[in-house]
C-alpha positions in Angstrom: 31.7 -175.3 -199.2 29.2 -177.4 -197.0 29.8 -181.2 -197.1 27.3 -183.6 -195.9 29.3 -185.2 -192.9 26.5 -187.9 -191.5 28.3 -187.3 -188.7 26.8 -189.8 -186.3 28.0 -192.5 -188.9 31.9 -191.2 -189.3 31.8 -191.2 -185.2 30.4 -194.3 -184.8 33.0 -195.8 -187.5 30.3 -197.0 -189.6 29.9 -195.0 -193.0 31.3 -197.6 -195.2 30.6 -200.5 -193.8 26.8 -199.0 -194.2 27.0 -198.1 -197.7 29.8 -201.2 -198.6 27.1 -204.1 -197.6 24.1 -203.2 -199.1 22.9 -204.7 -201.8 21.8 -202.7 -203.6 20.8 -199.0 -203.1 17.1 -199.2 -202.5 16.5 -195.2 -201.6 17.4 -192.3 -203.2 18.7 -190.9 -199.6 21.2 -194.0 -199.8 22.0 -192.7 -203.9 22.4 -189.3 -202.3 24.7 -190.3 -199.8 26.5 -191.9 -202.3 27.1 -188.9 -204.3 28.2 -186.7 -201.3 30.8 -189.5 -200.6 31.9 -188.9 -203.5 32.2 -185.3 -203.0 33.9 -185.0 -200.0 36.6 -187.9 -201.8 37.3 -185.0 -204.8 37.7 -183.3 -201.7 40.3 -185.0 -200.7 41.7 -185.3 -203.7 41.7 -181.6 -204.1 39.6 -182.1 -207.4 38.0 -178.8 -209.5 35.3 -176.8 -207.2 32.8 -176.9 -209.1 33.3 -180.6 -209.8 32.8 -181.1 -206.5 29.8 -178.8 -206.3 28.3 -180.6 -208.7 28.1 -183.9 -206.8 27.1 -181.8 -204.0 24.2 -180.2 -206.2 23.2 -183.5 -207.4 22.9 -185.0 -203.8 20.3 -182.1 -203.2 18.7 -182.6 -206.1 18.0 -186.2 -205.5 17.1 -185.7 -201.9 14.3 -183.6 -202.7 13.3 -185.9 -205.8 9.5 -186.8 -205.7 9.0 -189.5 -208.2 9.1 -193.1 -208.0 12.8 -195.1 -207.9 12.0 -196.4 -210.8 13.1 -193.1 -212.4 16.3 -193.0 -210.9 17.2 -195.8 -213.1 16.8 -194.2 -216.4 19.4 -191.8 -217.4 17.0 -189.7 -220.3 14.6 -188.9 -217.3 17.6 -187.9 -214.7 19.2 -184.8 -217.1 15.9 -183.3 -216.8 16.5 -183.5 -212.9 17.4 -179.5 -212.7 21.2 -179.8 -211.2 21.8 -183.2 -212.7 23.6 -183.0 -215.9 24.6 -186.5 -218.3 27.9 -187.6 -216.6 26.3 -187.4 -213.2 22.9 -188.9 -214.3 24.3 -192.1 -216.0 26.5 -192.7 -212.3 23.2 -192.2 -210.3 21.4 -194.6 -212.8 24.1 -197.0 -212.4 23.9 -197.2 -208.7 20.3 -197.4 -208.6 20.3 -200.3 -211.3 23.3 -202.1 -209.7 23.8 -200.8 -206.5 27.3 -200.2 -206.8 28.9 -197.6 -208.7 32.8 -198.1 -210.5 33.4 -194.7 -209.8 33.0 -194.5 -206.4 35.1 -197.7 -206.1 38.3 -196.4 -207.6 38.0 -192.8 -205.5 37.7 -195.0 -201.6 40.8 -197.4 -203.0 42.8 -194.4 -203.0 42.0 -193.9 -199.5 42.0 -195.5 -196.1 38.6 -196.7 -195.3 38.5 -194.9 -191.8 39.8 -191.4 -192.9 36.5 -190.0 -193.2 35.8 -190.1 -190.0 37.9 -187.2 -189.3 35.5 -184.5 -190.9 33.8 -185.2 -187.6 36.4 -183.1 -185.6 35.6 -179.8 -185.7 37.9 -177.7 -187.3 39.1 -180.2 -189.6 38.7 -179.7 -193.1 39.5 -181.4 -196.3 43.2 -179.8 -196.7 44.3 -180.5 -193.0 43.2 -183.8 -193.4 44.8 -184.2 -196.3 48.4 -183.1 -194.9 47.6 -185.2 -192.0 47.5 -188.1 -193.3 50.4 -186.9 -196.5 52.7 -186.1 -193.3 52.0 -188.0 -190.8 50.1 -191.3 -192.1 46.7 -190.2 -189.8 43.7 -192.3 -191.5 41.6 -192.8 -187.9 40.6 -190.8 -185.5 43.0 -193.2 -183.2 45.7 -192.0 -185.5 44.7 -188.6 -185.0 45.0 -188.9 -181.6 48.6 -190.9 -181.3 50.1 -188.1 -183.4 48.4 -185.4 -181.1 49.7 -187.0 -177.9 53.5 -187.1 -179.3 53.1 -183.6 -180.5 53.3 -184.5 -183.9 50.7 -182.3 -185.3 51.9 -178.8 -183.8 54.9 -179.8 -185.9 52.9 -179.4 -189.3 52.2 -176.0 -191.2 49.5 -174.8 -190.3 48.2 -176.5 -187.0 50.7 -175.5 -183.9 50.2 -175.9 -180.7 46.8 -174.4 -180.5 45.3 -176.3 -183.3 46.9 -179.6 -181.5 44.7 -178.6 -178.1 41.4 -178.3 -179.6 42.0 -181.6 -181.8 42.8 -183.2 -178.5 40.1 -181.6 -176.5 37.5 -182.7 -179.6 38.5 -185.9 -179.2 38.6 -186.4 -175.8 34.7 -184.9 -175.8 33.8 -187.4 -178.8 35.2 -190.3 -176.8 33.2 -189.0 -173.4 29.3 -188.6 -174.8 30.0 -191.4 -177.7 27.2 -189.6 -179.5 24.6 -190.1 -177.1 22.9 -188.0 -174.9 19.5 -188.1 -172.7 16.8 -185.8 -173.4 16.9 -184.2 -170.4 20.9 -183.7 -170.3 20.1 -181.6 -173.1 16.5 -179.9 -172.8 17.3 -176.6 -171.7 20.2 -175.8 -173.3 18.2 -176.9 -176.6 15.5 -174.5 -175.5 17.9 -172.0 -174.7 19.3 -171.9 -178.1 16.1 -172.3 -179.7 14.7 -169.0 -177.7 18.2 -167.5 -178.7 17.6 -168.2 -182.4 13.9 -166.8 -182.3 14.8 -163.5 -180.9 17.3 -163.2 -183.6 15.6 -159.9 -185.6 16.1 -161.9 -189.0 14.3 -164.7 -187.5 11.0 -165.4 -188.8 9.9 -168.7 -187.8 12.2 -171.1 -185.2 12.2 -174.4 -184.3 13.8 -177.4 -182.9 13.3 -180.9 -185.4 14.5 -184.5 -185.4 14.3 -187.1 -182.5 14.4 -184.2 -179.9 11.5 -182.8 -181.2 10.1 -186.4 -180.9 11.0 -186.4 -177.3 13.2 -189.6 -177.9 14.9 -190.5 -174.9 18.4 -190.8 -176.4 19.2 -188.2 -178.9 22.0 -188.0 -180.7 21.9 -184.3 -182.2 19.9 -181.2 -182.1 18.2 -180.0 -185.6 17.3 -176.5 -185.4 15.0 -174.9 -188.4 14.6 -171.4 -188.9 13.0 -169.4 -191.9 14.5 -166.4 -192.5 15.2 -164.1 -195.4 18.5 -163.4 -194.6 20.4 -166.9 -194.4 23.7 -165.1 -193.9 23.0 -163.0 -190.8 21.5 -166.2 -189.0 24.3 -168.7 -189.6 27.1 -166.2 -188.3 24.8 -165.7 -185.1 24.4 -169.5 -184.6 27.9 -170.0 -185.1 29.1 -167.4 -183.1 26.6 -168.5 -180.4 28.3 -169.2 -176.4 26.9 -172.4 -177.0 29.1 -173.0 -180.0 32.6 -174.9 -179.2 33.5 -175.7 -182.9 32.4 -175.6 -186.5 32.3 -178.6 -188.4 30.9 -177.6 -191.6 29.4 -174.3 -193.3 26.9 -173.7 -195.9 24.6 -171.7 -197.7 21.4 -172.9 -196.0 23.5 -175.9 -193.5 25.5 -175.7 -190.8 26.5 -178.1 -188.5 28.4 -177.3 -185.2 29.9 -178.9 -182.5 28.3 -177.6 -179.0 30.3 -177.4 -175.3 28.2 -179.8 -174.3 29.4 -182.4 -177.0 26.7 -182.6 -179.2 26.3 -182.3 -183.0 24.0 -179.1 -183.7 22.7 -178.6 -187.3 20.6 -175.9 -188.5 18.9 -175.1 -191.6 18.0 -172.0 -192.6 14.8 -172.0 -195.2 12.6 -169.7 -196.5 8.9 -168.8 -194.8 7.0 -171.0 -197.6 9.8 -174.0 -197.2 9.4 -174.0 -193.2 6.3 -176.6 -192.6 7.7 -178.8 -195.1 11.2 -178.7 -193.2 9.8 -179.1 -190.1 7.8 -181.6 -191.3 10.9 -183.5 -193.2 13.8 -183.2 -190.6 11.4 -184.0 -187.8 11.1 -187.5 -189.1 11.3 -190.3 -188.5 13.1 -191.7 -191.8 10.1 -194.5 -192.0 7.7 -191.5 -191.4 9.1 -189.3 -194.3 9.0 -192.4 -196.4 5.1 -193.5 -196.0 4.4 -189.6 -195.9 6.3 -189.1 -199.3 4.8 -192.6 -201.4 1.2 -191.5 -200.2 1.8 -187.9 -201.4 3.1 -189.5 -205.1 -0.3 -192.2 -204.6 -2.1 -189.1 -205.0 -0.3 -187.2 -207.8 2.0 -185.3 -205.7 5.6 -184.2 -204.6 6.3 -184.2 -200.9 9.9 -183.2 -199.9 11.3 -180.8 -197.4 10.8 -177.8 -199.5 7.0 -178.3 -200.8 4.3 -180.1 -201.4 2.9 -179.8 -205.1 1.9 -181.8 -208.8 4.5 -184.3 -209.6 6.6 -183.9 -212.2 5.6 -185.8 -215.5 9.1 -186.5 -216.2 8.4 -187.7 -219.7 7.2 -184.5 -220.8 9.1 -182.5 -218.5 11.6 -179.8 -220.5 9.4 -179.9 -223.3 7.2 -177.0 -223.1 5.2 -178.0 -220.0 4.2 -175.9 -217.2 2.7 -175.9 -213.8 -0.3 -174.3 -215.7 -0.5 -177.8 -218.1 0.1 -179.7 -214.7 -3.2 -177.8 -213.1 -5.2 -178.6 -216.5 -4.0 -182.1 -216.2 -5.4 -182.5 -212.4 -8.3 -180.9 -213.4 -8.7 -183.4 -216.2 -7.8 -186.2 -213.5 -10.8 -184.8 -210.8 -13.3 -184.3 -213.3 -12.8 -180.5 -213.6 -11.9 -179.6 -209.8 -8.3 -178.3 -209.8 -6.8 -180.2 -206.3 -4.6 -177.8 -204.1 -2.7 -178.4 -201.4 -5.5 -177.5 -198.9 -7.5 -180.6 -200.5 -4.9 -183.4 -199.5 -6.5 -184.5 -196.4 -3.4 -186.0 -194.4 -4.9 -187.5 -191.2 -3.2 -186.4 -187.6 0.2 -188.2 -186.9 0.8 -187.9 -183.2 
Protein backbone atom coordinates (compact mmCIF):
# COMPACT_ATOMS: atom_id res chain seq x y z
CA UNK A 1 0.00 0.00 0.00
CA UNK A 2 1.52 3.36 -1.36
CA UNK A 3 1.46 6.28 1.07
CA UNK A 4 2.12 9.76 0.01
CA UNK A 5 5.38 10.50 1.97
CA UNK A 6 6.11 14.41 0.70
CA UNK A 7 9.23 13.29 1.44
CA UNK A 8 11.17 16.55 0.99
CA UNK A 9 8.88 17.95 3.90
CA UNK A 10 9.40 14.82 6.51
CA UNK A 11 13.34 15.44 5.76
CA UNK A 12 13.43 18.86 6.06
CA UNK A 13 11.27 18.51 9.52
CA UNK A 14 8.63 20.56 8.18
CA UNK A 15 5.25 18.62 7.54
CA UNK A 16 3.39 19.83 10.43
CA UNK A 17 4.55 22.91 11.03
CA UNK A 18 3.35 23.40 7.15
CA UNK A 19 0.02 22.15 7.49
CA UNK A 20 -0.31 23.30 11.57
CA UNK A 21 0.00 27.23 10.58
CA UNK A 22 -2.09 27.74 7.86
CA UNK A 23 -5.04 29.31 8.21
CA UNK A 24 -6.97 27.85 6.51
CA UNK A 25 -6.69 25.24 3.71
CA UNK A 26 -6.89 27.40 0.59
CA UNK A 27 -6.06 24.29 -2.10
CA UNK A 28 -7.41 21.20 -2.59
CA UNK A 29 -3.63 19.81 -2.85
CA UNK A 30 -3.32 21.16 0.88
CA UNK A 31 -7.08 19.12 1.61
CA UNK A 32 -5.37 16.21 -0.04
CA UNK A 33 -2.41 16.29 1.92
CA UNK A 34 -4.53 16.42 4.78
CA UNK A 35 -6.21 13.28 4.02
CA UNK A 36 -3.07 11.23 3.32
CA UNK A 37 -1.81 12.40 6.80
CA UNK A 38 -4.43 11.04 8.00
CA UNK A 39 -3.81 7.84 6.21
CA UNK A 40 -0.51 7.13 7.04
CA UNK A 41 -1.64 8.02 11.03
CA UNK A 42 -4.46 4.87 10.71
CA UNK A 43 -1.28 3.54 9.58
CA UNK A 44 0.28 3.88 12.45
CA UNK A 45 -2.38 3.04 14.32
CA UNK A 46 -2.73 -0.23 12.57
CA UNK A 47 -6.35 0.84 11.59
CA UNK A 48 -8.72 -1.49 8.95
CA UNK A 49 -6.99 -1.50 5.32
CA UNK A 50 -9.47 -0.44 3.60
CA UNK A 51 -10.07 2.38 5.97
CA UNK A 52 -7.01 3.51 5.27
CA UNK A 53 -7.39 3.07 1.47
CA UNK A 54 -10.17 5.04 1.58
CA UNK A 55 -8.35 8.21 2.73
CA UNK A 56 -5.84 7.26 0.36
CA UNK A 57 -8.58 7.03 -2.51
CA UNK A 58 -10.08 10.21 -1.47
CA UNK A 59 -6.65 12.15 -1.54
CA UNK A 60 -6.52 11.01 -5.29
CA UNK A 61 -9.77 11.80 -5.87
CA UNK A 62 -9.37 15.34 -4.75
CA UNK A 63 -6.06 15.84 -6.44
CA UNK A 64 -7.44 15.37 -9.70
CA UNK A 65 -10.74 17.35 -8.76
CA UNK A 66 -11.48 20.04 -11.50
CA UNK A 67 -14.11 22.27 -10.16
CA UNK A 68 -13.93 25.37 -8.17
CA UNK A 69 -13.03 25.32 -4.14
CA UNK A 70 -16.06 26.34 -3.59
CA UNK A 71 -17.38 22.80 -4.10
CA UNK A 72 -15.17 21.34 -1.70
CA UNK A 73 -17.12 23.00 0.85
CA UNK A 74 -20.41 21.43 0.35
CA UNK A 75 -20.78 17.88 1.44
CA UNK A 76 -24.10 16.95 -1.08
CA UNK A 77 -21.68 17.87 -4.13
CA UNK A 78 -18.49 15.84 -2.59
CA UNK A 79 -20.41 12.01 -2.36
CA UNK A 80 -20.79 12.48 -5.92
CA UNK A 81 -16.87 12.81 -6.12
CA UNK A 82 -16.41 8.98 -7.34
CA UNK A 83 -14.16 7.59 -4.32
CA UNK A 84 -15.53 9.94 -1.76
CA UNK A 85 -18.27 8.47 0.24
CA UNK A 86 -20.40 10.66 3.26
CA UNK A 87 -18.05 10.24 6.26
CA UNK A 88 -15.09 11.22 4.21
CA UNK A 89 -16.94 14.12 2.39
CA UNK A 90 -18.35 15.97 5.47
CA UNK A 91 -14.23 15.82 6.95
CA UNK A 92 -13.01 17.31 3.55
CA UNK A 93 -15.93 19.94 3.77
CA UNK A 94 -15.01 20.70 7.16
CA UNK A 95 -11.43 21.47 6.42
CA UNK A 96 -12.14 23.47 3.46
CA UNK A 97 -14.82 25.58 5.50
CA UNK A 98 -12.57 25.85 8.64
CA UNK A 99 -9.33 24.90 7.78
CA UNK A 100 -8.91 22.55 10.42
CA UNK A 101 -10.34 19.27 10.82
CA UNK A 102 -11.25 17.57 14.63
CA UNK A 103 -10.34 14.42 13.31
CA UNK A 104 -7.15 14.93 12.29
CA UNK A 105 -6.36 16.68 15.64
CA UNK A 106 -7.11 13.76 17.92
CA UNK A 107 -5.10 11.14 15.40
CA UNK A 108 -1.34 13.66 15.61
CA UNK A 109 -2.07 13.96 19.61
CA UNK A 110 -1.61 10.41 19.79
CA UNK A 111 1.62 10.78 18.23
CA UNK A 112 4.90 12.61 18.49
CA UNK A 113 4.92 15.44 16.09
CA UNK A 114 8.33 14.46 14.43
CA UNK A 115 7.62 10.59 13.93
CA UNK A 116 6.62 11.04 10.52
CA UNK A 117 9.60 11.88 9.33
CA UNK A 118 10.80 8.43 9.53
CA UNK A 119 8.77 7.04 6.42
CA UNK A 120 11.62 8.99 4.75
CA UNK A 121 14.10 6.09 5.51
CA UNK A 122 13.98 3.65 3.12
CA UNK A 123 12.91 0.53 4.33
CA UNK A 124 10.88 1.75 6.96
CA UNK A 125 7.38 1.15 7.04
CA UNK A 126 4.42 1.77 9.14
CA UNK A 127 4.87 -1.49 11.54
CA UNK A 128 8.72 -0.98 12.19
CA UNK A 129 8.00 2.37 12.97
CA UNK A 130 5.58 1.47 15.05
CA UNK A 131 7.72 -1.01 17.24
CA UNK A 132 10.38 1.51 17.09
CA UNK A 133 8.98 3.87 18.80
CA UNK A 134 6.53 1.03 21.21
CA UNK A 135 10.18 -0.41 22.11
CA UNK A 136 12.40 1.90 22.07
CA UNK A 137 10.72 5.52 22.41
CA UNK A 138 12.22 6.58 18.58
CA UNK A 139 9.86 9.61 17.39
CA UNK A 140 12.84 11.56 15.19
CA UNK A 141 15.01 10.67 13.00
CA UNK A 142 17.82 11.85 15.83
CA UNK A 143 16.10 9.14 17.85
CA UNK A 144 16.46 6.84 15.15
CA UNK A 145 19.83 7.38 14.98
CA UNK A 146 20.90 7.26 18.97
CA UNK A 147 19.19 3.90 19.14
CA UNK A 148 21.15 2.74 15.92
CA UNK A 149 24.52 3.83 17.26
CA UNK A 150 23.98 1.86 20.73
CA UNK A 151 22.81 -1.04 18.83
CA UNK A 152 19.51 -0.84 20.11
CA UNK A 153 17.57 -1.63 16.99
CA UNK A 154 19.36 -5.03 15.94
CA UNK A 155 18.06 -5.90 19.42
CA UNK A 156 14.28 -5.66 18.11
CA UNK A 157 12.28 -8.50 16.17
CA UNK A 158 12.59 -8.11 13.11
CA UNK A 159 15.52 -5.63 12.29
CA UNK A 160 19.07 -7.27 13.32
CA UNK A 161 22.13 -6.33 12.51
CA UNK A 162 21.55 -5.83 8.87
CA UNK A 163 18.50 -3.82 9.08
CA UNK A 164 20.54 -1.52 11.75
CA UNK A 165 23.34 -0.90 8.81
CA UNK A 166 21.15 0.28 6.16
CA UNK A 167 19.14 2.54 8.73
CA UNK A 168 22.49 4.00 9.62
CA UNK A 169 23.81 4.21 6.17
CA UNK A 170 20.28 6.02 5.08
CA UNK A 171 20.76 8.34 7.57
CA UNK A 172 24.13 9.15 7.22
CA UNK A 173 23.27 9.80 3.24
CA UNK A 174 20.07 11.98 4.25
CA UNK A 175 22.37 14.02 6.56
CA UNK A 176 25.18 14.32 3.58
CA UNK A 177 23.05 15.71 0.41
CA UNK A 178 20.32 17.43 2.93
CA UNK A 179 17.94 17.03 0.04
CA UNK A 180 19.68 19.10 -2.39
CA UNK A 181 21.54 18.43 -5.25
CA UNK A 182 22.91 20.46 -8.42
CA UNK A 183 21.67 19.74 -11.74
CA UNK A 184 24.67 18.70 -13.06
CA UNK A 185 25.59 16.30 -9.94
CA UNK A 186 22.77 14.53 -11.23
CA UNK A 187 22.27 14.87 -15.18
CA UNK A 188 23.61 11.89 -16.40
CA UNK A 189 22.66 9.50 -14.02
CA UNK A 190 19.00 10.97 -14.61
CA UNK A 191 19.56 10.41 -18.34
CA UNK A 192 20.83 7.17 -17.66
CA UNK A 193 17.87 6.00 -15.93
CA UNK A 194 15.61 7.73 -18.17
CA UNK A 195 17.28 5.80 -21.41
CA UNK A 196 17.13 2.63 -19.06
CA UNK A 197 13.42 3.04 -18.53
CA UNK A 198 12.65 3.74 -22.27
CA UNK A 199 14.31 0.65 -23.52
CA UNK A 200 12.28 -1.27 -21.10
CA UNK A 201 9.93 -3.47 -23.85
CA UNK A 202 6.75 -2.43 -21.79
CA UNK A 203 7.70 1.00 -22.12
CA UNK A 204 5.73 3.15 -24.30
CA UNK A 205 6.34 6.65 -23.73
CA UNK A 206 9.41 7.91 -21.08
CA UNK A 207 10.23 10.89 -19.52
CA UNK A 208 11.85 12.77 -16.91
CA UNK A 209 9.26 15.70 -15.05
CA UNK A 210 9.50 18.23 -12.24
CA UNK A 211 12.24 20.94 -11.54
CA UNK A 212 14.83 18.75 -13.41
CA UNK A 213 12.92 18.80 -16.33
CA UNK A 214 12.85 22.64 -15.77
CA UNK A 215 16.55 22.59 -15.62
CA UNK A 216 16.37 24.24 -12.03
CA UNK A 217 19.63 24.56 -10.71
CA UNK A 218 18.98 22.85 -7.30
CA UNK A 219 16.75 19.93 -7.53
CA UNK A 220 15.64 18.07 -4.97
CA UNK A 221 14.23 14.77 -6.64
CA UNK A 222 13.98 13.13 -9.91
CA UNK A 223 10.15 12.51 -11.36
CA UNK A 224 10.27 9.91 -13.95
CA UNK A 225 6.84 9.31 -16.15
CA UNK A 226 6.32 6.45 -18.22
CA UNK A 227 3.06 5.19 -19.99
CA UNK A 228 2.86 1.77 -20.15
CA UNK A 229 0.20 -0.87 -20.27
CA UNK A 230 1.72 -3.03 -17.96
CA UNK A 231 2.36 -0.96 -14.58
CA UNK A 232 3.56 -4.07 -12.84
CA UNK A 233 6.47 -5.12 -15.15
CA UNK A 234 7.82 -1.45 -15.10
CA UNK A 235 7.80 -0.77 -11.27
CA UNK A 236 9.80 -4.07 -10.51
CA UNK A 237 12.34 -2.96 -13.23
CA UNK A 238 12.75 0.53 -11.77
CA UNK A 239 12.99 -0.88 -8.42
CA UNK A 240 15.27 -3.41 -9.12
CA UNK A 241 17.31 -0.90 -11.17
CA UNK A 242 21.57 -0.61 -10.06
CA UNK A 243 20.63 2.82 -9.53
CA UNK A 244 18.20 1.82 -6.77
CA UNK A 245 19.68 1.77 -3.05
CA UNK A 246 16.32 1.57 -1.18
CA UNK A 247 12.52 1.57 -1.52
CA UNK A 248 10.62 3.94 0.27
CA UNK A 249 7.21 3.37 -0.83
CA UNK A 250 5.20 1.05 -3.48
CA UNK A 251 2.16 1.45 -5.44
CA UNK A 252 -0.07 0.63 -8.02
CA UNK A 253 0.83 3.48 -10.37
CA UNK A 254 3.66 5.37 -7.58
CA UNK A 255 6.77 4.47 -6.50
CA UNK A 256 9.24 6.37 -4.80
CA UNK A 257 12.84 5.17 -4.22
CA UNK A 258 15.84 6.14 -2.68
CA UNK A 259 18.85 6.24 -5.34
CA UNK A 260 22.91 5.56 -4.39
CA UNK A 261 23.39 8.81 -5.15
CA UNK A 262 21.03 10.12 -2.26
CA UNK A 263 18.27 11.31 -4.07
CA UNK A 264 14.43 10.82 -3.87
CA UNK A 265 13.32 9.10 -7.27
CA UNK A 266 9.56 8.85 -7.98
CA UNK A 267 7.94 7.42 -10.89
CA UNK A 268 4.52 7.17 -12.25
CA UNK A 269 3.48 4.79 -14.40
CA UNK A 270 0.21 6.11 -16.55
CA UNK A 271 -1.54 5.05 -19.39
CA UNK A 272 -0.68 6.33 -23.20
CA UNK A 273 -3.83 8.80 -23.25
CA UNK A 274 -2.85 10.01 -19.38
CA UNK A 275 0.96 10.70 -20.48
CA UNK A 276 0.81 14.58 -21.82
CA UNK A 277 -1.42 15.47 -19.01
CA UNK A 278 1.19 13.90 -16.55
CA UNK A 279 3.94 15.36 -18.06
CA UNK A 280 2.31 18.32 -18.28
CA UNK A 281 1.10 18.14 -14.31
CA UNK A 282 4.21 16.80 -12.54
CA UNK A 283 6.39 19.07 -14.62
CA UNK A 284 5.08 21.99 -12.84
CA UNK A 285 5.57 24.39 -11.38
CA UNK A 286 2.76 24.27 -8.58
CA UNK A 287 1.83 28.17 -9.55
CA UNK A 288 2.00 26.81 -13.27
CA UNK A 289 -0.46 23.83 -12.66
CA UNK A 290 -2.62 26.34 -10.77
CA UNK A 291 -3.10 29.26 -13.51
CA UNK A 292 -3.14 26.22 -16.17
CA UNK A 293 -6.02 24.46 -14.18
CA UNK A 294 -8.46 27.97 -13.29
CA UNK A 295 -8.09 28.92 -17.03
CA UNK A 296 -8.98 25.43 -18.21
CA UNK A 297 -12.38 25.65 -15.64
CA UNK A 298 -12.69 29.71 -17.20
CA UNK A 299 -13.42 27.88 -20.17
CA UNK A 300 -15.69 25.00 -19.24
CA UNK A 301 -13.09 22.48 -18.64
CA UNK A 302 -11.21 19.93 -16.40
CA UNK A 303 -7.47 20.00 -16.41
CA UNK A 304 -5.69 17.56 -14.08
CA UNK A 305 -2.84 15.10 -14.57
CA UNK A 306 -4.97 12.55 -16.20
CA UNK A 307 -7.16 14.66 -18.88
CA UNK A 308 -8.32 17.48 -20.09
CA UNK A 309 -12.20 17.44 -20.79
CA UNK A 310 -16.09 19.18 -19.95
CA UNK A 311 -16.31 19.91 -16.35
CA UNK A 312 -18.46 18.21 -14.28
CA UNK A 313 -21.88 19.88 -13.54
CA UNK A 314 -21.80 18.67 -10.12
CA UNK A 315 -25.34 19.56 -9.47
CA UNK A 316 -26.64 17.24 -11.92
CA UNK A 317 -23.99 14.89 -11.77
CA UNK A 318 -25.34 11.12 -10.64
CA UNK A 319 -28.54 11.85 -11.97
CA UNK A 320 -28.78 10.57 -15.29
CA UNK A 321 -26.21 12.78 -17.08
CA UNK A 322 -23.68 11.84 -19.55
CA UNK A 323 -20.72 13.03 -21.39
CA UNK A 324 -23.19 12.88 -24.36
CA UNK A 325 -25.61 15.73 -22.34
CA UNK A 326 -22.25 17.47 -21.43
CA UNK A 327 -21.40 17.72 -25.46
CA UNK A 328 -25.07 18.88 -26.13
CA UNK A 329 -24.60 21.44 -23.40
CA UNK A 330 -21.20 22.88 -25.06
CA UNK A 331 -22.86 22.86 -28.14
CA UNK A 332 -25.70 24.86 -26.65
CA UNK A 333 -22.90 27.10 -24.97
CA UNK A 334 -20.89 27.73 -28.70
CA UNK A 335 -23.87 28.26 -30.60
CA UNK A 336 -24.00 24.67 -32.02
CA UNK A 337 -20.14 24.01 -32.43
CA UNK A 338 -19.23 21.06 -30.13
CA UNK A 339 -15.60 22.39 -28.53
CA UNK A 340 -12.90 19.52 -28.32
CA UNK A 341 -9.81 19.45 -26.83
CA UNK A 342 -7.97 20.37 -30.16
CA UNK A 343 -10.05 23.80 -29.92
CA UNK A 344 -8.63 25.08 -26.53
CA UNK A 345 -5.92 27.20 -27.87
CA UNK A 346 -3.34 27.24 -24.84
CA UNK A 347 -0.56 29.66 -25.88
CA UNK A 348 3.30 28.40 -25.68
CA UNK A 349 4.74 28.28 -22.00
CA UNK A 350 8.50 28.17 -22.34
Amino acid sequence: MLRRAHTNHFAEGKFYAEIAVLPIMTTKEQIAEALEEIATLLELKEENPFKIRAYQNAARSIEAFGASFSDLQNQEALEKIPGIGKAIAAKISELATTGGLKFLEELRAEFPSAILELFSIPGLGSKKIKALYEQLKVSSIADLQAACESGRVAELPGFGETTQTKICNAIANRAKHAGSFQFGEIAAEAEQLRSDLAAHNNALQVSVAGSFRRRKEIVRDLDFIVASKSPDTITEFFCGHPFVEGLIARGPTKTSVRLKSGIQCDLRVVTNAEYPFALNYFTGSKEHNIVMRNRALNRGWTLNEYRLGPAPNLETKGRGDSPQSSVKSNKKATGGRSRSIASVKIPIIR
